[in-house]
C-alpha positions, 0 to 999 in steps of 0.5 A, a space after each residue: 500500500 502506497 503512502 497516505 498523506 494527511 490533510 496538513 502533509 497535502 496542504 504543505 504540498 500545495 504550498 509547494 505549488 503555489 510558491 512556484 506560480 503565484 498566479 494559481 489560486 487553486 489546487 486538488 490533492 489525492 490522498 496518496 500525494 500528486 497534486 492536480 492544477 486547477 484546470 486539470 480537476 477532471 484527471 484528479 477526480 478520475 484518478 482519486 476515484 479510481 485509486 479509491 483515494 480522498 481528494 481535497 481541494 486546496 486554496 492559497 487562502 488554505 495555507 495554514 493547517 487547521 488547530 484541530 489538523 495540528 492536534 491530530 498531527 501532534 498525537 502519537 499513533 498509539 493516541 490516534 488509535 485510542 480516539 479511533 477506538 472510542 470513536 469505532 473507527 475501523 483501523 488496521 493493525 499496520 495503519 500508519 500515522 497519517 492513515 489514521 488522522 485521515 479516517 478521524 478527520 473523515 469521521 468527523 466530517 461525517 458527523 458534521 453532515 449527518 447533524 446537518 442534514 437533521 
């Protein structure tokens, strides 16, 4: 299994991007790293679908990580797997640092949406 990056790792990826050409405003990112310009949002979906990977579109004004993004980061794998577990959050045993600030984040943002919707 490939790497999976976290939010705060894609983030630092696009800020890559965005200092290179300071006319780009926007950028997708794939869970496993490759960054999409804007104009190519069609190749980042198709690949993020195909890949079964999460896509996270990112602005400039995105640059920074969020508290909740940074807390995440700053918690030990042992840590994550404990708010995983009491959230029934389903892990595997090799699931890496970064895989398990995704599947919380995701469950959060899922959470969100449900309260939404009621």
């Amino acid at each position: 299994m490939s790497k999976v990056y976290s939010d705060a790792e894609l983030c630092q990826k696009a800020n890559e991007q965005f200092d290179k050409d300071k006319a780009l405003q926007k950028v997708y990112a794939t869970s496993d790293g490759n960054i999409f310009l804007e104009r190519n949002k069609n190749h980042a979906v198709n690949h993020a679908r195909e890949n079964k990977l999460h896509l996270k579109e990112i602005g400039r004004a995105e640059e920074s990580v969020t508290p909740i993004e940074q807390k995440l980061e700053e918690m030990s794998v042992k840590d994550l797997k404990a708010m995983c577990d009491g959230r029934g959050i389903v892990y595997t045993s090799k699931s890496t640092k970064a895989e398990l600030v995704q599947l919380i984040q995701d469950n959060v943002l899922d959470t969100e949406n449900e309260i939404k919707e009621d």
